[in-house]
Backbone and ligand atoms as CSV (ligand in chain L), in Angstrom:
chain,resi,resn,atom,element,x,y,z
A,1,UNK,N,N,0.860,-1.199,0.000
A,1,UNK,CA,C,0.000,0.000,0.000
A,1,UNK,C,C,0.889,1.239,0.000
A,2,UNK,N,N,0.730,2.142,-0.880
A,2,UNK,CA,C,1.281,3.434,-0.766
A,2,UNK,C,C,0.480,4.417,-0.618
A,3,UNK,N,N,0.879,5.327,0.668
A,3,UNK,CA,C,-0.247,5.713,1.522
A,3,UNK,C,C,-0.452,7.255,0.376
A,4,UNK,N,N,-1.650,7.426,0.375
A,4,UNK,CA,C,-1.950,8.486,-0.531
A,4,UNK,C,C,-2.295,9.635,0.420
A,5,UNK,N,N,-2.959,10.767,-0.189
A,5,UNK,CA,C,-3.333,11.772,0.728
A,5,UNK,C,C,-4.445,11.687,1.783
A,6,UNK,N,N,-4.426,12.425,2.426
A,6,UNK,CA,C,-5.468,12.543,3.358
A,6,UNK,C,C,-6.779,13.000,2.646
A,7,UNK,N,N,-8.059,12.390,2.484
A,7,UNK,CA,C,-8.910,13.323,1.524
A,7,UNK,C,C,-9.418,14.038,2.494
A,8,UNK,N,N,-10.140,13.283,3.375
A,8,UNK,CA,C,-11.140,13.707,4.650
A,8,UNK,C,C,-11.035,12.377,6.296
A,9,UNK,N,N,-12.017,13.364,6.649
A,9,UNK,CA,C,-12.006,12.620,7.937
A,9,UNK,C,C,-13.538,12.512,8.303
A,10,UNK,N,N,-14.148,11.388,8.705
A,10,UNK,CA,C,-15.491,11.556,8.881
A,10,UNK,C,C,-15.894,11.523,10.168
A,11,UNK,N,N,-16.701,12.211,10.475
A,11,UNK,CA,C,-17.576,12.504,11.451
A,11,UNK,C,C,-18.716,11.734,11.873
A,12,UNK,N,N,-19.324,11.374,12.546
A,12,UNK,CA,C,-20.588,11.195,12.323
A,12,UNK,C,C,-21.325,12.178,13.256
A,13,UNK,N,N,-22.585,12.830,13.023
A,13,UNK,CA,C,-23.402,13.681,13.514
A,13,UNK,C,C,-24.649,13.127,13.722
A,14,UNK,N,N,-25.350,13.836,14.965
A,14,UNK,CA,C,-26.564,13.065,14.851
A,14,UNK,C,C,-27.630,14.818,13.873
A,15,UNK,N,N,-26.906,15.556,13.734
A,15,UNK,CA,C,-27.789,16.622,13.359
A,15,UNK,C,C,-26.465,17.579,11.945
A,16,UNK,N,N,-26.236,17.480,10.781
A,16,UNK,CA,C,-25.582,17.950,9.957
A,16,UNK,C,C,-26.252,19.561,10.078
A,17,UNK,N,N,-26.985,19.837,10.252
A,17,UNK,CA,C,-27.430,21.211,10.389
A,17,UNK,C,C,-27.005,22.222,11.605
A,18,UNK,N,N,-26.827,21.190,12.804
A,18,UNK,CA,C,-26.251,21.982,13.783
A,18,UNK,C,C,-24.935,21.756,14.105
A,19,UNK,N,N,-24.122,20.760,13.090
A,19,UNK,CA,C,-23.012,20.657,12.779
A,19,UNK,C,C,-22.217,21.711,12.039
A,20,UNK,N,N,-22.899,22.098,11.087
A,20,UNK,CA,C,-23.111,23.124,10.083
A,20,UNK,C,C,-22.512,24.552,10.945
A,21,UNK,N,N,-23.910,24.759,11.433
A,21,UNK,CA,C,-23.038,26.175,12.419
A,21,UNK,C,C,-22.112,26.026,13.416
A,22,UNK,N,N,-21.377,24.364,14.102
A,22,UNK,CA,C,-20.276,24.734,14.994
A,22,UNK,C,C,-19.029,24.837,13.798
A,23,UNK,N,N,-18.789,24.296,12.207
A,23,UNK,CA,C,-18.135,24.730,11.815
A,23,UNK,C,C,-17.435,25.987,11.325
A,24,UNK,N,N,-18.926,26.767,11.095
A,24,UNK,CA,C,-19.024,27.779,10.528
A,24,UNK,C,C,-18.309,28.577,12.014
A,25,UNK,N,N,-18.833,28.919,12.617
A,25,UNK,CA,C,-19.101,29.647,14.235
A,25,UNK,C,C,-18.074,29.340,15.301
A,26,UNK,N,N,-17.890,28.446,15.720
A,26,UNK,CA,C,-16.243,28.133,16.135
A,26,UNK,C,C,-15.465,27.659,15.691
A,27,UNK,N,N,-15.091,26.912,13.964
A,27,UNK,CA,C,-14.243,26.600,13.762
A,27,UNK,C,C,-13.560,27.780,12.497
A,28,UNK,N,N,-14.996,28.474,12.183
A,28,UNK,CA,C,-14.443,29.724,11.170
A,28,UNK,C,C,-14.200,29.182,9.984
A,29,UNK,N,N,-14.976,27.775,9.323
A,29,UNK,CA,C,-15.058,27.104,8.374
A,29,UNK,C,C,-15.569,28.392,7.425
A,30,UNK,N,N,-15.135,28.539,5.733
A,30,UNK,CA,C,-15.615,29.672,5.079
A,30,UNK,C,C,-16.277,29.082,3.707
A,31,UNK,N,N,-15.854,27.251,3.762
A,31,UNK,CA,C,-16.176,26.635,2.337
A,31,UNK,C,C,-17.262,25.644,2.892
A,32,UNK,N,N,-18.235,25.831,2.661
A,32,UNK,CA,C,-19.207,24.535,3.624
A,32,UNK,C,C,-20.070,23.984,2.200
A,33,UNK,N,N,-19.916,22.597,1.607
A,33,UNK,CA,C,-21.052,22.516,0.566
A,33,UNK,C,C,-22.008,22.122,0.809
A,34,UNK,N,N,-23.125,22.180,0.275
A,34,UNK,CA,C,-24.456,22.022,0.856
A,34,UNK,C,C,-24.907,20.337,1.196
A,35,UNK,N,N,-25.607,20.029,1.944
A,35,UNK,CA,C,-25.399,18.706,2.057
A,35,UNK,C,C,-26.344,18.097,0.994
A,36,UNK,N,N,-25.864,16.455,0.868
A,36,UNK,CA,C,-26.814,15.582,0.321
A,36,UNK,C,C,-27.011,14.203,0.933
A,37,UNK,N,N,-28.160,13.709,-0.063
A,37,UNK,CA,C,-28.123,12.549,0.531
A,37,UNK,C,C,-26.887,10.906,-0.385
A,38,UNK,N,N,-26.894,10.049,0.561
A,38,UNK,CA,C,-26.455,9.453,-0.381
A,38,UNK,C,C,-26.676,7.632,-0.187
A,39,UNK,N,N,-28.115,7.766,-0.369
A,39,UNK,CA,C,-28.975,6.435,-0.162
A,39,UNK,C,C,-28.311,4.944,-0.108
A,40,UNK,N,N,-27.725,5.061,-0.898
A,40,UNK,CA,C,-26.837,3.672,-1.184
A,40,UNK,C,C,-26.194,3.097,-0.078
A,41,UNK,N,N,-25.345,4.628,0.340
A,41,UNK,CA,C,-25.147,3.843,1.722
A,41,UNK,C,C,-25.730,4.675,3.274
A,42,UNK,N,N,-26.859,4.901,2.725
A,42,UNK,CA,C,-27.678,5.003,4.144
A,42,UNK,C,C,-27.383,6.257,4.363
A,43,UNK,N,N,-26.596,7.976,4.573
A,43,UNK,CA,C,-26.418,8.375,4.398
A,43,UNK,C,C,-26.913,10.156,4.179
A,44,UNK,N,N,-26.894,10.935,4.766
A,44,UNK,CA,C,-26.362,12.713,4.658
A,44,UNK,C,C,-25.597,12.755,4.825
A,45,UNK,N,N,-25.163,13.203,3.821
A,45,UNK,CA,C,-23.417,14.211,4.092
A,45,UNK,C,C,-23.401,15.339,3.651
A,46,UNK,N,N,-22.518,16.150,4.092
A,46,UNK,CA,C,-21.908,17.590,4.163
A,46,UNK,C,C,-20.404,17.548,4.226
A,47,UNK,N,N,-19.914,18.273,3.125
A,47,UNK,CA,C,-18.726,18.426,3.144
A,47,UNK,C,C,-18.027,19.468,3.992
A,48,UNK,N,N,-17.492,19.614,4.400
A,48,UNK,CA,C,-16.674,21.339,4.831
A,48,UNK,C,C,-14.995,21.207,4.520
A,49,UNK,N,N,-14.479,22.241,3.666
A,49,UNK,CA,C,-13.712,22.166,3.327
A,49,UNK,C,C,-12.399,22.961,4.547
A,50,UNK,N,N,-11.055,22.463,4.905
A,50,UNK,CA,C,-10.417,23.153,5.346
A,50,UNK,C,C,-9.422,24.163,4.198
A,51,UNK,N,N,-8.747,24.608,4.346
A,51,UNK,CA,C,-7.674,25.585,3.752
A,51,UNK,C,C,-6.488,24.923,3.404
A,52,UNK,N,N,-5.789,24.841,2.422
A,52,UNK,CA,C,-4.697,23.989,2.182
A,52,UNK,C,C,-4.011,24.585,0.999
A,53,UNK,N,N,-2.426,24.294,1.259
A,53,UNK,CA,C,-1.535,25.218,-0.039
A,53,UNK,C,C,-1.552,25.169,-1.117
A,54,UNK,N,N,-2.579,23.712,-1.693
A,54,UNK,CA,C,-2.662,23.747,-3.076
A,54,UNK,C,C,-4.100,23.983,-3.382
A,55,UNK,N,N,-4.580,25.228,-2.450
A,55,UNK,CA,C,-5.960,25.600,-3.446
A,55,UNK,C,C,-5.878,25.874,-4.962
A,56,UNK,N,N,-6.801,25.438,-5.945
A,56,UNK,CA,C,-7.659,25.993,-6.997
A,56,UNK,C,C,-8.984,26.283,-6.683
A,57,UNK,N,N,-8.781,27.374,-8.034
A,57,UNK,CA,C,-9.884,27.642,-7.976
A,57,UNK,C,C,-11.015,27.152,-8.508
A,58,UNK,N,N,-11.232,25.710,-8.778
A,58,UNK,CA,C,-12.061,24.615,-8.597
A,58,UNK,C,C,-12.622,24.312,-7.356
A,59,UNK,N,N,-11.406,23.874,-6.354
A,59,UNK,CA,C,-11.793,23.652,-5.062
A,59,UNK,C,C,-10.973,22.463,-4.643
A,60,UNK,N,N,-10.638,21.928,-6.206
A,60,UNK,CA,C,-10.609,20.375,-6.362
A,60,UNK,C,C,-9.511,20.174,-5.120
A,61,UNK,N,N,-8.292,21.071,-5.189
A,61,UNK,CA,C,-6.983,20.478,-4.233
A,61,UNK,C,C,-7.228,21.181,-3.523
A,62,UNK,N,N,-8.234,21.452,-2.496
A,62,UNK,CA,C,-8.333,22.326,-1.124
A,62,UNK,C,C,-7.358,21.483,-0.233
A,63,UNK,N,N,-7.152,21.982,1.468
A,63,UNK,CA,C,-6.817,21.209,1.758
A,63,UNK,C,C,-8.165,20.107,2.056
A,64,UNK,N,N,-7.879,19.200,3.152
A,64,UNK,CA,C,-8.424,17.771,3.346
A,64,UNK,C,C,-9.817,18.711,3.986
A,65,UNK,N,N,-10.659,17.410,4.090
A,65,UNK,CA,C,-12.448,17.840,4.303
A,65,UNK,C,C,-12.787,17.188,5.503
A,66,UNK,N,N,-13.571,17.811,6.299
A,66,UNK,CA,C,-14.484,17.128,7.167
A,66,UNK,C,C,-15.427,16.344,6.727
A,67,UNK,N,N,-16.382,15.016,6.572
A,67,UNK,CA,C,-17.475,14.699,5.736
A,67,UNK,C,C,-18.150,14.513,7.193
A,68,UNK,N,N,-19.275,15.444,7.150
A,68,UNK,CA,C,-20.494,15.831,8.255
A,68,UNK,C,C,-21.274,14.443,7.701
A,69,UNK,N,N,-21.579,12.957,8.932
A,69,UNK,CA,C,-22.479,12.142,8.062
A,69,UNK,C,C,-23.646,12.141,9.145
A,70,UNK,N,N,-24.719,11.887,8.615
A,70,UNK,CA,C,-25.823,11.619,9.402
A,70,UNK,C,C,-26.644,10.638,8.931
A,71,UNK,N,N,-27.100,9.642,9.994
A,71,UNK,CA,C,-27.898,8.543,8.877
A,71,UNK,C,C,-29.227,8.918,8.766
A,72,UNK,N,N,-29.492,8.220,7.856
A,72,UNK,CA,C,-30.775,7.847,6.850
A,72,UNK,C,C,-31.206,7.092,7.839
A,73,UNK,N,N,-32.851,7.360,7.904
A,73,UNK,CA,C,-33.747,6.194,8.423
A,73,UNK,C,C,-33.370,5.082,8.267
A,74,UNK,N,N,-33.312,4.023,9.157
A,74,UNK,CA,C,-32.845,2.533,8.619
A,74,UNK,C,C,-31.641,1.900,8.626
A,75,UNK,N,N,-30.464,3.241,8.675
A,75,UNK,CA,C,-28.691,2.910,8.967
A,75,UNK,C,C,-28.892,2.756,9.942
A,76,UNK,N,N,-28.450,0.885,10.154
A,76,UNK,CA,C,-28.306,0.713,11.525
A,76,UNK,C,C,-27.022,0.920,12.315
A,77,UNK,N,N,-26.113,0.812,11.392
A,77,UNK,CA,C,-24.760,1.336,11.623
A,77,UNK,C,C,-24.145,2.419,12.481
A,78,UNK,N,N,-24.399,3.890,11.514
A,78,UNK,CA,C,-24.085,4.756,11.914
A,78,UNK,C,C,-25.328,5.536,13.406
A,79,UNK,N,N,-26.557,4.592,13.026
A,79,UNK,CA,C,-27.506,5.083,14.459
A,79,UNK,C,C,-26.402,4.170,15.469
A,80,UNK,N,N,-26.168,2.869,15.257
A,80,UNK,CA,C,-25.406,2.475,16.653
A,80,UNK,C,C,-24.212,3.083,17.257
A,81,UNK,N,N,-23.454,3.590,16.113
A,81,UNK,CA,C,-22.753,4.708,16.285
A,81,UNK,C,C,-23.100,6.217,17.603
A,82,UNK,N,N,-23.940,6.578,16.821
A,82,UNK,CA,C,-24.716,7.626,17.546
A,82,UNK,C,C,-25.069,6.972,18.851
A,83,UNK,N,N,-25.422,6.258,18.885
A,83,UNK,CA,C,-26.088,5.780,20.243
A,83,UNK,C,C,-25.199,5.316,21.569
A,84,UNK,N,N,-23.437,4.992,21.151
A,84,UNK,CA,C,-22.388,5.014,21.860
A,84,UNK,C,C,-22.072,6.114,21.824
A,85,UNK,N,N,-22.541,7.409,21.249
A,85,UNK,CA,C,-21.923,8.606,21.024
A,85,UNK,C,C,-22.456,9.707,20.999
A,86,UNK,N,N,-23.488,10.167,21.811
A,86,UNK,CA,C,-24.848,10.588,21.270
A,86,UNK,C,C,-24.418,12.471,20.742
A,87,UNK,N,N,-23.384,12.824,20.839
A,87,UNK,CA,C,-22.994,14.310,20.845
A,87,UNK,C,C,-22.524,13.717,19.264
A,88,UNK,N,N,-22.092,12.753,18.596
A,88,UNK,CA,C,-21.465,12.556,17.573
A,88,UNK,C,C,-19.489,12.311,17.731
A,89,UNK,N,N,-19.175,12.283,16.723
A,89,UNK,CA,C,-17.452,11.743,16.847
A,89,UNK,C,C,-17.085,11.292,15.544
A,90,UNK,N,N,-15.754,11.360,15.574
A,90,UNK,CA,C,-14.716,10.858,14.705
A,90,UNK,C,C,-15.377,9.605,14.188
A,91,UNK,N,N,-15.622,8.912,12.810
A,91,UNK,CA,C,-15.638,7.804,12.382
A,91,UNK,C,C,-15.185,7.552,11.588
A,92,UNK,N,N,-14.258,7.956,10.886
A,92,UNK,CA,C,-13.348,7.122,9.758
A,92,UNK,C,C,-12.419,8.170,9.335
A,93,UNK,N,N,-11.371,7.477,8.647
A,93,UNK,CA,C,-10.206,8.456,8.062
A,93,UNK,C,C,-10.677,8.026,6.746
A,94,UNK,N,N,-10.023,8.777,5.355
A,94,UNK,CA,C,-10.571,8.293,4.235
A,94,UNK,C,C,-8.853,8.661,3.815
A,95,UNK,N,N,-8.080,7.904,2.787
A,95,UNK,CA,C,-6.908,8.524,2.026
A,95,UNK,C,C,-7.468,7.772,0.715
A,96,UNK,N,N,-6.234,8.860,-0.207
A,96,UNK,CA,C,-6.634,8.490,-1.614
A,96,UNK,C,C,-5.715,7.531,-2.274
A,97,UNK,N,N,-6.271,6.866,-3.188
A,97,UNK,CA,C,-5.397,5.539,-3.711
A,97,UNK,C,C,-5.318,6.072,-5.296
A,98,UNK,N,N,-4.574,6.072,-6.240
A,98,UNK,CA,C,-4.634,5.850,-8.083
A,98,UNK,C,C,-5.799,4.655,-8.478
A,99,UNK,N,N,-5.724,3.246,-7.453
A,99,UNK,CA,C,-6.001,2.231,-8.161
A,99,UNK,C,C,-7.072,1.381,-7.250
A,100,UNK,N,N,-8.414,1.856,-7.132
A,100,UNK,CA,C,-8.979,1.502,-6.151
A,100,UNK,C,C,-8.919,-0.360,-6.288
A,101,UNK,N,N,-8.803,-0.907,-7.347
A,101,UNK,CA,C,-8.650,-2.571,-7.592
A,101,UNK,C,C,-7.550,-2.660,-6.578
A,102,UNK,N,N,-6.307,-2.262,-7.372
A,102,UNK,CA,C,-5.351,-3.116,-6.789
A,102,UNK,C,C,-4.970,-2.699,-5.589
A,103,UNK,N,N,-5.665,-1.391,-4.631
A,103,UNK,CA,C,-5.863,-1.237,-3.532
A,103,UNK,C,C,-6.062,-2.481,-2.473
A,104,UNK,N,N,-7.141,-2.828,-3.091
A,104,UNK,CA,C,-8.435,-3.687,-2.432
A,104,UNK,C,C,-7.457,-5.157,-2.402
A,105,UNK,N,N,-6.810,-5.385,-3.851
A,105,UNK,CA,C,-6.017,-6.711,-3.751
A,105,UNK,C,C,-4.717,-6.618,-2.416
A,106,UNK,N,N,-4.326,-5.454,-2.594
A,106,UNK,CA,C,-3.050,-5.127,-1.218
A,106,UNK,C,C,-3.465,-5.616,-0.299
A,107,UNK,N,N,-4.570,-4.751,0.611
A,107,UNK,CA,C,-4.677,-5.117,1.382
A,107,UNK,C,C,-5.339,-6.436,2.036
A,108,UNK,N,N,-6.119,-7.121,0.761
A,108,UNK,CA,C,-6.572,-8.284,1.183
A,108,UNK,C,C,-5.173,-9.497,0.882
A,109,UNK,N,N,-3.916,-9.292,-0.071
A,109,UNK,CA,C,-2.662,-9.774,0.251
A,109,UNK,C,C,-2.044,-9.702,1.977
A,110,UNK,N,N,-2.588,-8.617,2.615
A,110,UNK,CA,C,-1.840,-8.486,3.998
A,110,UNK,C,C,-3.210,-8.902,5.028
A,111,UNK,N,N,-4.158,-9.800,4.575
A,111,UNK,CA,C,-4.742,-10.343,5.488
A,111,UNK,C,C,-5.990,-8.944,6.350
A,112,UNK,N,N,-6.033,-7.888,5.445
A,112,UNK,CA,C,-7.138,-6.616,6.312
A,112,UNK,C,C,-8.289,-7.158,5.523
A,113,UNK,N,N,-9.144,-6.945,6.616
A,113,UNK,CA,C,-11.088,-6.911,5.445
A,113,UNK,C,C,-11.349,-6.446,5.622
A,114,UNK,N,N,-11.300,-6.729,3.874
A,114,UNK,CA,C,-12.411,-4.672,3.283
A,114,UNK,C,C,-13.799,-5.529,3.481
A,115,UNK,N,N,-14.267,-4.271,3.584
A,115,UNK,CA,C,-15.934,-4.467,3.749
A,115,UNK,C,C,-16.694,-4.178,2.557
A,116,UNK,N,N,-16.918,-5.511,1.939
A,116,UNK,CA,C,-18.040,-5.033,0.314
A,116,UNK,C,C,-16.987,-4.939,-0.415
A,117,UNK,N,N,-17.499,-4.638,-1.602
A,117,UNK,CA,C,-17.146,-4.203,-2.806
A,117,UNK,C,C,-16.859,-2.741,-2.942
A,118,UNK,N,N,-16.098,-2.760,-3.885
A,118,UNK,CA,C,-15.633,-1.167,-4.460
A,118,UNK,C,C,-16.768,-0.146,-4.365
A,119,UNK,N,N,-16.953,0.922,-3.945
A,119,UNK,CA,C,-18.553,1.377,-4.502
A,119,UNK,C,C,-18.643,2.362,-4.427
A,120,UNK,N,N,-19.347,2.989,-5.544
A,120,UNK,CA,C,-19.484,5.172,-5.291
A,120,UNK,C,C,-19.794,5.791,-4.135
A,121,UNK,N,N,-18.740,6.398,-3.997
A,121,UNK,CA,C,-18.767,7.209,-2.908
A,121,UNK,C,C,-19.343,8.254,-2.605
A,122,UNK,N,N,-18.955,9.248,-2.032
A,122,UNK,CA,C,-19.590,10.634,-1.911
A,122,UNK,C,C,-18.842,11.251,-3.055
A,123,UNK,N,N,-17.651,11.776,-3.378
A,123,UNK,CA,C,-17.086,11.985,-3.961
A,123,UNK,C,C,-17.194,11.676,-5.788
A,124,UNK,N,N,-18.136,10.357,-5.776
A,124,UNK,CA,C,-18.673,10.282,-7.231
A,124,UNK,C,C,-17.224,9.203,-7.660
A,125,UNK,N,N,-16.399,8.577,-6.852
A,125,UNK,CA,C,-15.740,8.146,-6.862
A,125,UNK,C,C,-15.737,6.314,-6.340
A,126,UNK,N,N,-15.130,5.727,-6.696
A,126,UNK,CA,C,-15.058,4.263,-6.002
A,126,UNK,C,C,-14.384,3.944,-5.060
A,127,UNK,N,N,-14.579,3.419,-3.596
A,127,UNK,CA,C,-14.159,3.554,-2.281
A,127,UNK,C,C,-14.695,2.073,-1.844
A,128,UNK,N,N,-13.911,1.568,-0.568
A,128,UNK,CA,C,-14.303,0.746,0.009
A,128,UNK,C,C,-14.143,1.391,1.495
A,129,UNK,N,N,-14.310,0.086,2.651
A,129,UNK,CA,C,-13.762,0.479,3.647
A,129,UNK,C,C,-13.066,-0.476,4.445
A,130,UNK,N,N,-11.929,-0.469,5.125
A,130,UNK,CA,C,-11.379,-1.661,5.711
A,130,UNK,C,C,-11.822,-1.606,7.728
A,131,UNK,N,N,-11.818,-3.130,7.924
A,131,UNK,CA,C,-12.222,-3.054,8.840
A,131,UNK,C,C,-11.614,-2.334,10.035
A,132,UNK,N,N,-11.693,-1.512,11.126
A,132,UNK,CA,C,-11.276,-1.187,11.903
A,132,UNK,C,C,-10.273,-2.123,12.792
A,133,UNK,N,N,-10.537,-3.157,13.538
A,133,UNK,CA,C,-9.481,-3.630,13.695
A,133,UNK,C,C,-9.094,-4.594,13.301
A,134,UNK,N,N,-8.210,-4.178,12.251
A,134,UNK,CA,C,-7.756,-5.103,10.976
A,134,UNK,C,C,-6.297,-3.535,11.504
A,135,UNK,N,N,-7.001,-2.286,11.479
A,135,UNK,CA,C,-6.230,-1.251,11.537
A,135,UNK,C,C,-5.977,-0.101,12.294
A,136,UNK,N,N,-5.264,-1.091,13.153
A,136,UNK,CA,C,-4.989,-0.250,14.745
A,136,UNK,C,C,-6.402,0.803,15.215
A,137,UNK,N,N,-7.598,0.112,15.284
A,137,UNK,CA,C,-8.812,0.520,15.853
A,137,UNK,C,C,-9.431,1.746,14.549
A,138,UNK,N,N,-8.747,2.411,14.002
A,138,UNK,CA,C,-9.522,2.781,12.946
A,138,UNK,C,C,-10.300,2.258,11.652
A,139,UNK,N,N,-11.480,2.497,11.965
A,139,UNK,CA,C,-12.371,2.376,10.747
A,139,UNK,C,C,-11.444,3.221,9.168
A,140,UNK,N,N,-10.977,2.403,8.404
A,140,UNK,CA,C,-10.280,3.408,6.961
A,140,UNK,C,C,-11.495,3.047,6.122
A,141,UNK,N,N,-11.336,4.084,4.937
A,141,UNK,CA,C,-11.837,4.315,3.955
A,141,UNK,C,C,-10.838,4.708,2.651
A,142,UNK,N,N,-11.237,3.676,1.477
A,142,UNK,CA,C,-10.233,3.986,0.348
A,142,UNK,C,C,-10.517,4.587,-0.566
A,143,UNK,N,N,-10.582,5.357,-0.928
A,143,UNK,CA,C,-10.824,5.982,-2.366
A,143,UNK,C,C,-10.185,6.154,-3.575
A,144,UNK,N,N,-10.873,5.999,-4.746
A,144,UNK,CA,C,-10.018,6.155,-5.786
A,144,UNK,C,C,-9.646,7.777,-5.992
A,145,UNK,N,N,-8.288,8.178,-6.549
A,145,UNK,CA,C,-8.158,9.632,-6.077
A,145,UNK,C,C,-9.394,10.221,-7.566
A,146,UNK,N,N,-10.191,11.348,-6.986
A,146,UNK,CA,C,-10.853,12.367,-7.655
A,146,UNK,C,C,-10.515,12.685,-9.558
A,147,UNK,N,N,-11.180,12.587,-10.515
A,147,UNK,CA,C,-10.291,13.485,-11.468
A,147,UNK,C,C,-10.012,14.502,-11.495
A,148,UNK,N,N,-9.497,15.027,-12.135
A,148,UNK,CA,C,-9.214,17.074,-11.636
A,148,UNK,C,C,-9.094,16.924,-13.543
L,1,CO,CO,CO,-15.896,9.094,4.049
């Protein structure tokens, strides 16, 4: 595995709206995109972008993102989440890969399980996720890197 960039870091929230203003309001967040949903995998998200040296003016190379998630009716997941956590918290790191395949073959060569199949992400991109402890207690997330 060659560790790629940091894209984001996920959150989970039980409220993306009142997430919304502690970024804005104490963290002085100035790039916030509007949220969506993203059914497939159960899913609201909100991006918020931090500041980073290779801005364009796309957005595309900001620095790395917060992803604000909140579940969908029915995620039993991220509600059990919430429910050990009820203020919300840290849930996953995400870095970027060139080759989301031979990602997936690496790490299943070194014995980690990914969870599922490759699959569109938020990002409009193909991502998996490896199991948490498979990796020193973090939940990862892989992504294929973005086009620009
Ligand atoms: Co993510």
């Amino acid at each position: 595995m060659k560790l790629g960039r940091l894209n984001h870091i996920g959150v989970a929230t039980p409220s993306i709206a009142d997430s919304i203003v502690f970024y804005r309001d104490v963290m002085g967040a100035t790039k916030i995109h509007a949220p969506f949903d993203l059914p497939d995998q159960g899913v609201k998200v909100c991006f918020v972008d931090t500041p980073g040296p290779n801005h364009s003016s796309d957005g595309a190379l900001n620095g790395t993102q917060i992803e604000l998630i909140e579940p969908l009716p029915g995620n039993a997941s991220i509600a059990a989440f919430l429910e050990k956590n009820p203020a919300g918290g840290q849930h996953h790191v995400c870095y970027e890969v060139p080759d989301i395949h031979a990602a997936k073959a690496e790490f299943e060569g070194m014995g980690k399980r990914v969870l599922g199949e490759p699959r569109i992400g938020a990002h409009g991109t193909l991502i998996f996720f490896v199991h948490p402890k498979d990796m020193g207690g973090v939940l990862t997330e892989i992504m294929e890197v973005p086009a620009h």
